[in-house]
N, C-alpha and C positions, 0 to 999 in steps of 0.2 A: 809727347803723347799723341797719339790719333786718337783723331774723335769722330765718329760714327754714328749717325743715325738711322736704326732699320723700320722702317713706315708698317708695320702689321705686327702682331703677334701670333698668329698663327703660326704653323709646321715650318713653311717655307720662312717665315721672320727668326724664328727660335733658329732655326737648323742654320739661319746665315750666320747669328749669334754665335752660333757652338762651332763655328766653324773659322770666325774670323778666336777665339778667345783658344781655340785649338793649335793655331797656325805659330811658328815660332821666327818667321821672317820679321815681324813688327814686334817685339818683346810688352811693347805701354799701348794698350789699346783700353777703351773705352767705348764702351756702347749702349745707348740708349733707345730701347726696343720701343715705338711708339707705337698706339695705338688709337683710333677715334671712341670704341668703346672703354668704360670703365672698368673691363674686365678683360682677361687675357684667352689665349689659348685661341683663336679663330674658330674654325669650324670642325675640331676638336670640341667644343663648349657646345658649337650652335651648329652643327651639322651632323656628327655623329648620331645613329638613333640611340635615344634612351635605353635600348636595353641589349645595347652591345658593349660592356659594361669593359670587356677585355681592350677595347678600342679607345674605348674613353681613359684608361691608365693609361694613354700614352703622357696625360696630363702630367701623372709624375716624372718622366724625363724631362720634361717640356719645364716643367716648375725648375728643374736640378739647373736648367742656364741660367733661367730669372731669376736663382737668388743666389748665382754667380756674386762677386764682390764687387769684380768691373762692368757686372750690367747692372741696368737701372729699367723697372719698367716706368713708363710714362704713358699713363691710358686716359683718357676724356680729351685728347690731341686729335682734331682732324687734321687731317691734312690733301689741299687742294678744294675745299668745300668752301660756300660763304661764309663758313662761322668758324671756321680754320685756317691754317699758315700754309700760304701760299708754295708750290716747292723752292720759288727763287728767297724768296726769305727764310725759310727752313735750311737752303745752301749756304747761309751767312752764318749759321749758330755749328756748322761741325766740318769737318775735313771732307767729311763722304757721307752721301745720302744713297741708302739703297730700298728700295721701294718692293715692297712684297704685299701688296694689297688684290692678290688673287683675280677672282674672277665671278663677281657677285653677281651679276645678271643671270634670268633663266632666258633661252633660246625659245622666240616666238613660234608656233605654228600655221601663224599665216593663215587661217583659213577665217570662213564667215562665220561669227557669233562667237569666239576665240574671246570677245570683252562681254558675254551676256553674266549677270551673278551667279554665282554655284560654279566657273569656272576660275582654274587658278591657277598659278605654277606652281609644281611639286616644293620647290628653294621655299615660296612662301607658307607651305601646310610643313617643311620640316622646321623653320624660323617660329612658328606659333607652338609645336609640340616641346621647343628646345629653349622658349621663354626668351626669345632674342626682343630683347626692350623696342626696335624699331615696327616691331608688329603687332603688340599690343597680345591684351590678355582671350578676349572674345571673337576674331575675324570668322572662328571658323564653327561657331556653335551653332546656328541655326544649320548647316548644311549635314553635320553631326547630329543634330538630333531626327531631322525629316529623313533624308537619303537613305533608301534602300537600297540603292547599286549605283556604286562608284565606279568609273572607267579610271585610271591610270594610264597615260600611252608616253609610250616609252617599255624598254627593255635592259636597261643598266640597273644598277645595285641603289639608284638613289628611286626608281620605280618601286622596286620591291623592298625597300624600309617605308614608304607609305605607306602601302598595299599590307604589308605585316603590321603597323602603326594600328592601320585601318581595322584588319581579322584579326588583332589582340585583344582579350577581356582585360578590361580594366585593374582588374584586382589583382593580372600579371604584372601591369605599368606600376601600380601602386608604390613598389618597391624601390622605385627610377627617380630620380630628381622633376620628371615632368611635373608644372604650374599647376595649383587645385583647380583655376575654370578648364584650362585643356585638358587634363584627368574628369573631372565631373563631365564636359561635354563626351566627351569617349566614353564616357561610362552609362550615358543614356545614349547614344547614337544606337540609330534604327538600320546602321548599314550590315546587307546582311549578302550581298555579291560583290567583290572586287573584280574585274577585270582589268588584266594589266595587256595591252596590246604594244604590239610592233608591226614595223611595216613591213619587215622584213623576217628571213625563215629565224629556225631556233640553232642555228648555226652563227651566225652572227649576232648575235643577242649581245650585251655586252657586263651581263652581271658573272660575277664569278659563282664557285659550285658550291661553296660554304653557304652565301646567301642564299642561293636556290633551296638547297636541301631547308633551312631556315623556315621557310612556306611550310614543308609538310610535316616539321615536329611542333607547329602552335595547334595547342589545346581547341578543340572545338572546332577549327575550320578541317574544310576538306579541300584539295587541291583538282581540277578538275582541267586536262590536256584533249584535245580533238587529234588523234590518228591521224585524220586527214590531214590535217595542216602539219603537221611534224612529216605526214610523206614528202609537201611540194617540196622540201628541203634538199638536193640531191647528196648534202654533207652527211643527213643524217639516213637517206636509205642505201648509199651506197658503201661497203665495204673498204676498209684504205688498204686492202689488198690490192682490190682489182685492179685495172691495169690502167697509170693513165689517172687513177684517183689522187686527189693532193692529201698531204701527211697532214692533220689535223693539230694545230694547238692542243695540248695537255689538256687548258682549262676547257675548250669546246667538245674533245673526245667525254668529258667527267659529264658535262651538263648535256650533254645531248643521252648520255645513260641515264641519271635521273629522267628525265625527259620520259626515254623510251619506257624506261621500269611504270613512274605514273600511268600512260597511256596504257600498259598493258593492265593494269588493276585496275582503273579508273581515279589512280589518285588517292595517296595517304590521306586517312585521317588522322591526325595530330590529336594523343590523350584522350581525355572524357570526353564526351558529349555533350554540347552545353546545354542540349534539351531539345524535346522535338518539334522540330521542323525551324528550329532557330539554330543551327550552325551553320557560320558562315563557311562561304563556297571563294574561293581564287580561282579565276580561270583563267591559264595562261593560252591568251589569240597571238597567231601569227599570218603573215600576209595580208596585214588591214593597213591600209594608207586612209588618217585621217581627210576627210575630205569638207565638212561642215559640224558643227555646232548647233543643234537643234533646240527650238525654243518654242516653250508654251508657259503661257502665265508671266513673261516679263523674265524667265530664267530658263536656265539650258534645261531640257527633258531630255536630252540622249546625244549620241556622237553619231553620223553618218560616213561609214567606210567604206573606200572603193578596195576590193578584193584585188590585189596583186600576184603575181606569181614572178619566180627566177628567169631574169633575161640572159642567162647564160654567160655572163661578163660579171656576176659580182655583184652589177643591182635586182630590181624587179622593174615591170611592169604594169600598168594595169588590164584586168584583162574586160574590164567593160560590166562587172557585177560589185554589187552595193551591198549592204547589211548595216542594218540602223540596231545601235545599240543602246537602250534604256538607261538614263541615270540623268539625278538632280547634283552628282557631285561628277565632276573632271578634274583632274589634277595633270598638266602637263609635266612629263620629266624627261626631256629631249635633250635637255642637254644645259651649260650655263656658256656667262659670255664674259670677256672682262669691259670694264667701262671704263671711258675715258674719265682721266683725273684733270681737274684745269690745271694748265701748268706745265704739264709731260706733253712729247709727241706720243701719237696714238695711230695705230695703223686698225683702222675700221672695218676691214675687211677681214683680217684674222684676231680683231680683237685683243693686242696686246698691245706693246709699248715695242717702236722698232729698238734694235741692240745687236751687238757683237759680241757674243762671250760672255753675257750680262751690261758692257757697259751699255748706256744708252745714249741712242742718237740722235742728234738734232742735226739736220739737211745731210743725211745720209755720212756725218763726223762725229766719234766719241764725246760727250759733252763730260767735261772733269768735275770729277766728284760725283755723278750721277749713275744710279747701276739699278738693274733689278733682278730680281731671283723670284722660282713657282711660278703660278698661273698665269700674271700679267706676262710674265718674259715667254715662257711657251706655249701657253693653250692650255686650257683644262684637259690636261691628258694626265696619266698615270694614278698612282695610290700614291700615301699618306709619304709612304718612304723615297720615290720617287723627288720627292724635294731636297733630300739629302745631298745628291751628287748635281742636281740642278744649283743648289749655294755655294757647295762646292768649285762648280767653274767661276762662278760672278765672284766669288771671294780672292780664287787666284789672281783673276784680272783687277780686281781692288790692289790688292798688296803688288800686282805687280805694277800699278800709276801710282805706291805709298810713298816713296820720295818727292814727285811731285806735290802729290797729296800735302805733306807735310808744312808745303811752304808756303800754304792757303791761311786763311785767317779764320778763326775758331774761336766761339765764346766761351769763355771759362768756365760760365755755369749758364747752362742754356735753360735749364728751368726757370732761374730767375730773369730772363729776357720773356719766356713765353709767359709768365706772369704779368709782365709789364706791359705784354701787347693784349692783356686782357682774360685768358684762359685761365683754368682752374686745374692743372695737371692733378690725375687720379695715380698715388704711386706706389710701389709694393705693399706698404701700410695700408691703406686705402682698402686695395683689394683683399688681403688679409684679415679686412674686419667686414668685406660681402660677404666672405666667407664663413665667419661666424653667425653673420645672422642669417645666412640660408640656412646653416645647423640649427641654429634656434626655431627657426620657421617651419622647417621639415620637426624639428622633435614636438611642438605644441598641435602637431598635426597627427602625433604618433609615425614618423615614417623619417626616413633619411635626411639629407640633407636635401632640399625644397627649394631650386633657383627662384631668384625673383626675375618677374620678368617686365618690367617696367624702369623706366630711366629714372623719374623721382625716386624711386624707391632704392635703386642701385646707388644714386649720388647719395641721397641720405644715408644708406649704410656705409659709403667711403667719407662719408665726414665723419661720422661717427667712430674715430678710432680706440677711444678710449675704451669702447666698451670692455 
């Protein structure tokens, strides 16, 4: 038998799962999906917005490996933390360790007043809405109730699930698994402008068209584009006829016609009107290069931007003109990073784990038994599916060192080792009875199933399995 250990459950953990349990070169495999939280699905669970509901069923495939026969989830396992197994004692309990722990950092913005209060990253306002236990229940209720205009900077699909988070009425989330304090703060927040900026044109943006469109069918908000800035675009006023013009990605030709259509109407209004002079407004800026963090009373009062334009190569420049833009909330979504694990090599520069193929390498040579697949191994780049053919490689190159593999040493029951070294593994069971008492919690609530989002409350319901 090989024996396997895959370090995440997330997309990229599940899809190495279904990939190595797919494969017919090793007939006895074994695989124990680990995870540091109590609960499965990565950023599936805690990154998805709540009311992308079609997105969140990925969970049902995702569940179809974990209760596979020959997989085993094993969740309340760090791994490479203080209060976790190291990866070199982790390499003692199975054949192959393959590490899929994404890329959890949000990407700094560098600039002055970037740490004043009321300023955050996007990763940690979607971590609070998605009841991720490491955030806690309250971080974001006082900015929610005072804030009248939120800036969002950034231009990808994880800006504009804030930004919609942000212009949704509460009594649409209601329906969502979102936590009662983060529903209750949403549901009195005084935010009544979103700004979502880039530094760059609406040609390079980087959310897709489904989400765009997304902005202008929510109830009560109105979506509001500047002409002007959709011209300095040369993508979007020049024709891909003329002579000399480059042929446009599918997804940028879609979003740059939305784009055009808003700016000609001044922008959909989405449904009823939530009343007057209180629907909220989305304004999508471009050519704003954040430049300062502006602050009165001890907290950010607005963003300061240097106006850029197209340097004829692909970037911008700036051209020497500012616009200060009002707001007690900021939310950075530029981007995420992966972090170093103690234990792994780490290339600090592109943020991943060095490898070949997936294996991974220590002084520039495959280390046996050591592999990764998803974020950590490439970058935060692609979608959800994107992982699929990324596990895909790192699984062949597994199975094809599985002879070697084979003649390594493997504990027979590794759960009861990491018991021994003190840990409390959370396992299919476990999970299985969170899951009842978020049903229960959601029903005494009148409403769905109701995450919990605190770690006492997550362990107490995995002990509790008898319920």
């Amino acid at each position: 038998m090989l024996s396997v250990a895959v370090v995440g459950s997330g997309p990229s953990g599940v899809y190495t799962a279904q990939a190595l349990l797919r494969q017919s070169l090793v007939p006895d495999v074994r695989v124990h999906v680990l995870d540091r939280l109590p609960t499965p699905y990565g950023l599936v669970r805690y990154g998805v917005a709540p009311d992308h509901e079609k997105i969140k069923s990925l969970q049902n495939s995702l569940r179809a490996v974990l209760e596979d026969d020959r997989v085993a989830f094993v969740g309340n396992v760090g791994v490479g933390g203080p209060d976790g197994v190291s990866p070199a004692r982790l390499a003692e309990l199975y054949h192959a360790v393959v590490y899929c722990v994404g890329a959890s950092a949000d990407r700094a913005l560098a600039v002055p007043g970037e740490g004043l209060p009321g300023s955050y990253s996007a990763t940690r306002f979607v971590s609070w809405y998605s009841a991720h236990p490491d955030v806690g229940a309250n971080p974001f209720a006082r900015d929610a109730l005072e804030a009248r205009s939120a800036v969002v900077i950034g231009v990808g699909n994880v800006a504009v699930d804030v930004a919609r988070i942000l212009a949704r009425g509460a009594d649409e989330l209601r329906r969502t698994d979102v936590p009662p304090a983060a529903l209750g703060a949403l549901e009195r927040s005084r935010v009544r402008d979103v700004h979502i900026v880039g530094r760059r044109g609406p040609s390079q943006a980087r959310f897709t068209t489904k989400e765009l469109r997304e902005l202008g069918a929510l109830p009560g908000a109105r979506v509001l584009v500047d002409p002007a800035e959709l011209a300095l675009d040369p993508a979007y006023t020049a024709p891909e006829e003329a002579s000399g013009a480059p042929v446009l990605p599918a997804v940028v030709r879609r979003n740059l016609e939305v784009l055009r259509g808003w700016s000609a109407d001044g922008g959909p209004m989405g449904g009823a009107s939530c009343g007057a002079g209180a629907a909220r407004r989305i304004r999508l800026r471009f050519f704003l290069r954040p430049v300062e963090l502006l602050e009165r009373g001890g907290r950010v009062a607005g963003v300061r931007f240097a106006r850029t334009a197209p340097d004829g190569a692909g970037g911008v420049l700036d051209t020497g003109a500012y616009e200060d833009i009002e707001a007690r909330l900021v939310l950075r979504a530029v981007g995420y990073r992966g972090v170093e694990l103690p234990g792994l090599p780490f290339d600090p520069v592109r943020g991943t784990v060095p490898h070949a193929a997936g294996r991974v390498l220590r002084g520039g040579s495959p280390s046996p038994g050591e592999y990764v697949a998803g974020w950590i191994k490439r970058g935060p780049t692609g979608v959800i599916g994107s992982n699929r053919s990324c596990a895909k490689e790192t699984v062949a190159s597994l199975l094809a060192d599985a002879p070697a593999l084979a003649r390594r040493t493997a504990a027979d029951d590794p759960l009861a080792v990491l018991r021994r070294w003190g840990l409390r593994p959370v396992e299919w069971s476990g999970w299985l009875s969170i899951e009842r008492a978020e049903a229960e919690l959601g029903h005494s609530l009148g409403r769905g199933p109701v995450k919990i989002p605190d770690w006492p409350g997550l362990l107490a319901a995995a002990r509790d399995e008898d319920r």
